[in-house]
C-alpha positions as CSV (number, residue, x, y, z in Angstrom):
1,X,112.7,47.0,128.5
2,X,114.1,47.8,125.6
3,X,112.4,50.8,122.8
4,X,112.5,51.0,119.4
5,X,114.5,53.7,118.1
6,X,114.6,53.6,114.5
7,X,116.1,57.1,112.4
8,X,113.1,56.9,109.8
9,X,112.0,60.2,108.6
10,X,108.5,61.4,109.3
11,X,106.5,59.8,106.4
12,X,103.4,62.6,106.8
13,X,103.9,66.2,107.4
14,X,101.6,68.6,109.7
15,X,100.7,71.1,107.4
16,X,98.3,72.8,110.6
17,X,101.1,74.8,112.0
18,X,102.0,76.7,108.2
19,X,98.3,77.3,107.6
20,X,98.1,79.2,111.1
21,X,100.8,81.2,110.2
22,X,99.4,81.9,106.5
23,X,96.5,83.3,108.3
24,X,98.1,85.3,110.7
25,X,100.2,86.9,108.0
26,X,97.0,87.9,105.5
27,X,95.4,89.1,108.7
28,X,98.5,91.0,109.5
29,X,98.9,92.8,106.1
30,X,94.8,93.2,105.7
31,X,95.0,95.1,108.7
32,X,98.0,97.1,108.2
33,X,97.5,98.1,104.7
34,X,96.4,101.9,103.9
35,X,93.1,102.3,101.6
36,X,93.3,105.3,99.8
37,X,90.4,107.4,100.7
38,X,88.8,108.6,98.2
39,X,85.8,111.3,98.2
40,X,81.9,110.0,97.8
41,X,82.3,113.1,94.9
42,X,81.9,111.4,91.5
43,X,84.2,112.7,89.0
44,X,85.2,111.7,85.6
45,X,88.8,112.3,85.5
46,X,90.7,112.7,82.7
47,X,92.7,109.7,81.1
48,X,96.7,109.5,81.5
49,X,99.1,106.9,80.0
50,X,101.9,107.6,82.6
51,X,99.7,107.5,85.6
52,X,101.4,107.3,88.9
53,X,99.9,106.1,92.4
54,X,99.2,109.0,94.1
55,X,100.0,109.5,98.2
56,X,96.6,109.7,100.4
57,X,95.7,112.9,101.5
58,X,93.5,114.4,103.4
59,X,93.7,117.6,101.4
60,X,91.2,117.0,98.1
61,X,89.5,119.5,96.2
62,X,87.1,117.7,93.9
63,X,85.0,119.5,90.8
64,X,82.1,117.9,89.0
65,X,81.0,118.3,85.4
66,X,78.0,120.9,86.0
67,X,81.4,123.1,88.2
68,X,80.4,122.1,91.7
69,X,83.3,122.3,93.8
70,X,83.7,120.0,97.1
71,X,86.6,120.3,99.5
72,X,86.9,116.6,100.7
73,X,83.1,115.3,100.2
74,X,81.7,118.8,101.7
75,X,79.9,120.9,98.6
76,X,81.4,124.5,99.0
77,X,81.3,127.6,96.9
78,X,84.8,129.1,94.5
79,X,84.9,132.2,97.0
80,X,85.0,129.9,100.2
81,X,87.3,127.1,99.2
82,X,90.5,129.0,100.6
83,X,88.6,129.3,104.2
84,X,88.1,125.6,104.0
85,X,91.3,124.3,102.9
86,X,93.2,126.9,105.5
87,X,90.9,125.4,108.5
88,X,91.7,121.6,107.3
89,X,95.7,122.6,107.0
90,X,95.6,123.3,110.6
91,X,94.7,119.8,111.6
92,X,97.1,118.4,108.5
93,X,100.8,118.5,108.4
94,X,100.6,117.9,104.7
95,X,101.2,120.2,102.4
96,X,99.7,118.8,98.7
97,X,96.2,119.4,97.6
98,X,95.0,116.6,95.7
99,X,92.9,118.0,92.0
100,X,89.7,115.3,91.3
101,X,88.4,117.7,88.3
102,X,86.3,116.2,86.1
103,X,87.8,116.3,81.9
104,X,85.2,118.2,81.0
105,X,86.1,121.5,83.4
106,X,87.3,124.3,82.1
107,X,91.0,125.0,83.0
108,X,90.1,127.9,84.8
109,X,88.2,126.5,87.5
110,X,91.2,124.7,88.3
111,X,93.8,127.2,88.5
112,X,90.9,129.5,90.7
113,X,91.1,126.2,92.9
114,X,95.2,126.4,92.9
115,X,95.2,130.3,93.9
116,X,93.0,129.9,96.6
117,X,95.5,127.1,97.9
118,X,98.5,129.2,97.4
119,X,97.0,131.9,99.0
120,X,96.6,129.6,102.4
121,X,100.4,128.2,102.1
122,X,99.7,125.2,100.0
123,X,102.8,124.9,97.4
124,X,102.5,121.3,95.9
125,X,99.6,120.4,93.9
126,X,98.4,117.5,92.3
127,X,95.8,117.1,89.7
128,X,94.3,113.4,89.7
129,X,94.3,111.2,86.8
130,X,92.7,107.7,86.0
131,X,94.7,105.0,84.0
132,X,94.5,105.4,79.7
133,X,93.5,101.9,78.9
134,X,95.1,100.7,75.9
């Protein structure tokens, strides 16, 4: 018995197999990807033209328009915020406080916020920013 071997290419392609691995790769990067975390603290935070992306942190100080200060989303008095940031540095290798102050806080709230960091060890500092829309 003689077969039919002919050298004709394939005239319709399996597109199943590169749709399985389209899927696996956007499950693969949805699930790997970091979220910045961000604080349940609403803030409106000054505007910046040269924003850049800031690294996540656990280490956020947040203060709202009417002065409230919040380490992470717990609501905590000026005198008390050192205490606070020194017992979440123990758990945190990190050493950068993350600033969420609202625009219209004076500037010194902010630098009480930065003594009380420096006075626990924390040396870098950064004070959050949105994006100046044009």
């Amino acid at each position: 018995m003689k077969f039919e071997t002919t050298k004709k290419p394939l005239s319709a392609f399996s597109l199943s197999s590169l749709t399985d691995i389209v899927f696996l790769l956007l499950v693969f990067f949805l699930l790997t990807s970091q979220f910045v975390v961000q604080t349940g603290v609403k803030v409106k935070l000054p505007a910046s033209k040269m924003n850049e992306q800031s690294i996540p942190t656990k280490l956020v100080v947040s203060i709202t328009e009417d002065e409230n200060v919040f380490v992470g989303s717990e609501s905590t008095d000026l005198a008390s915020v050192a205490i606070k940031l020194e017992k979440l540095k123990e758990n945190i290798a990190e050493n950068n406080l993350v600033i969420r102050a609202d625009k219209t806080v004076d500037i010194d709230l902010v630098i009480q916020v930065i003594d009380a960091a420096k006075s626990v060890g924390i040396e870098r500092f950064t004070i959050e920013t949105e994006k100046q829309s044009f």
